[in-house]
N, C-alpha and C positions, 0 to 999 in steps of 0.2 A: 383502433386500439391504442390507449395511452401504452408509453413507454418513460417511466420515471426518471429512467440512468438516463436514458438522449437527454430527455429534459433538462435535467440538472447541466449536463457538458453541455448542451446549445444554450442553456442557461449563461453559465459561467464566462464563454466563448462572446458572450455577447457585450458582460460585463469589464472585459479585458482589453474587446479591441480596442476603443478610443485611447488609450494609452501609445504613445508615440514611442518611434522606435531609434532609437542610436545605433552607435555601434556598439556600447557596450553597456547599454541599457537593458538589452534582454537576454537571459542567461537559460538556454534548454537544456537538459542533462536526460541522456540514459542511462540503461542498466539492468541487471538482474537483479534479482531480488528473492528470498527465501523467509518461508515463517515457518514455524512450530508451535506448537504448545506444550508446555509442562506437563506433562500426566503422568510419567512413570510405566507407559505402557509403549512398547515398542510398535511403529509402521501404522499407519490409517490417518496421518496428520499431516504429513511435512507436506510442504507445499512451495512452489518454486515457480517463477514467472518473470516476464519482462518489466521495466518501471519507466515512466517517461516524466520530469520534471519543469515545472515552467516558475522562472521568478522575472521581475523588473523592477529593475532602477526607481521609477517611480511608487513602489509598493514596498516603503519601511526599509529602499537601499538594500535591497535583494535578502533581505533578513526571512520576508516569507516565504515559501516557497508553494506552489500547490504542485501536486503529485498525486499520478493515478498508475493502479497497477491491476496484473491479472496476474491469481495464483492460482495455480492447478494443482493438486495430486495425481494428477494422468500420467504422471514420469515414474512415478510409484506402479499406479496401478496395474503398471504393462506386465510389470515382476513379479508381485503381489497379488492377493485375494482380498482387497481393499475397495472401498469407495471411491468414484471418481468424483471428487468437487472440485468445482469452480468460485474465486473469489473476486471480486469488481469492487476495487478498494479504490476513494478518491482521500486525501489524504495531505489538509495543509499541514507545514511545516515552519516549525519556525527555529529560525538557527541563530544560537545567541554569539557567534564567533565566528563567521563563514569564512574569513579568509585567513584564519589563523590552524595550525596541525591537527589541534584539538579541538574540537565542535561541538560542544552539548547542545543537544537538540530535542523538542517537545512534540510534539505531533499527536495529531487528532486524526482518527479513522473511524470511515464512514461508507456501508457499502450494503453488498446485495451479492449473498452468497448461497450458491445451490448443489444440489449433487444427484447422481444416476440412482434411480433404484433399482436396480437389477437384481439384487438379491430379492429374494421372497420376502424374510424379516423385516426390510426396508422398503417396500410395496405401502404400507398403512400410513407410514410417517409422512411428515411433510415435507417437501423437500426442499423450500429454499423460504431463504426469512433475510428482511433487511438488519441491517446490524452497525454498532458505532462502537467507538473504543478512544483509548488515550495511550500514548506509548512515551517512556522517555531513552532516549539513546545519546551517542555518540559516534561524531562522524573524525574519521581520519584522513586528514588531506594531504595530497601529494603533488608533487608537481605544479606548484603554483595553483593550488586549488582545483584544477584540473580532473582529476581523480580524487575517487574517494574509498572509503572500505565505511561502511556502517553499521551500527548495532543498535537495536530497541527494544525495549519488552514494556510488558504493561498489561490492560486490562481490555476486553472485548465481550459485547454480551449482544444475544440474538434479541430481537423486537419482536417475539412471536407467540404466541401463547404458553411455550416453553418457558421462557427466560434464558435458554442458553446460557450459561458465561463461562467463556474462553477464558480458564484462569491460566495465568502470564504465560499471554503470547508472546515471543520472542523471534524478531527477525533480523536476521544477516543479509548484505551485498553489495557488491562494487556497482560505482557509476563512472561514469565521466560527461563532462558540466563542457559544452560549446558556448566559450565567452565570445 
């Protein structure tokens, strides 16, 4: 049984190692990380999770970043009478200021998002579809770049016979970057 997501990370993983390592040639950054969506409807959306970031020296002087995250609604659903989804977002980044307070930053997402059908209503539907998007943000640095606080919103739409679109998704979260 193919698996897409390994693919692409043993993909990627493959494409990275030859790149030589310094001491301040590679930059990993964690973190938390939150999204929503705009809708005007309260609970069944937010979504919260960890984020892991890799950039190097040799890749545009750490300007791009790639970055992969997993959002859940399972921190909702504990409370709530809500859907449980899962989101598997890889996500370069590209930061036009990285070591300056202020950081506008562009970023492309790309993923594979699914959820429980537990309920009856939600038994028929489909329940997971790959999906891409474009977000534009701003990141705030502290600490000698160190820390961060970020913000992004933008556009997300499902590959499914649906069409999904996540009109402006919006996500919030601190990091901090191991130079």
């Amino acid at each position: 049984m193919r698996h897409p997501l390994a693919e692409s990370i043993l993909g990627a993983s493959l494409i990275l190692m030859p790149l030589k390592a310094g001491a301040q040639d590679v930059v990993w950054s964690v973190g938390v990380n939150t999204q929503d969506i705009v809708d005007f409807e309260p609970g069944h959306d937010w979504m919260w999770g960890p984020e892991i970031g890799f950039s190097h020296q040799q890749i545009f002087s750490h300007r791009l970043e790639f970055q992969t995250q997993y959002l859940t609604s399972r921190l909702e659903a504990a409370y709530r009478n809500i859907l449980r989804e899962d989101w598997f977002v890889f996500s370069p980044i590209w930061h036009f200021r990285r070591d300056r307070l202020f950081n506008p930053t562009l970023q492309a997402d790309f993923g594979y998002n699914r959820y429980d059908t537990e309920f009856d209503w939600a038994r028929s539907l489909d329940n997971s579809t790959w999906f891409y998007g474009a977000k534009a943000g701003l990141r705030l640095n502290f600490f000698e770049s160190r820390y961060n606080l970020h913000f992004a919103f933008g556009y997300q739409q499902a590959l499914s016979e649906s069409n999904v679109v996540y009109a402006l998704p919006f996500s919030f979260g601190i990091s901090h970057l191991f130079l």
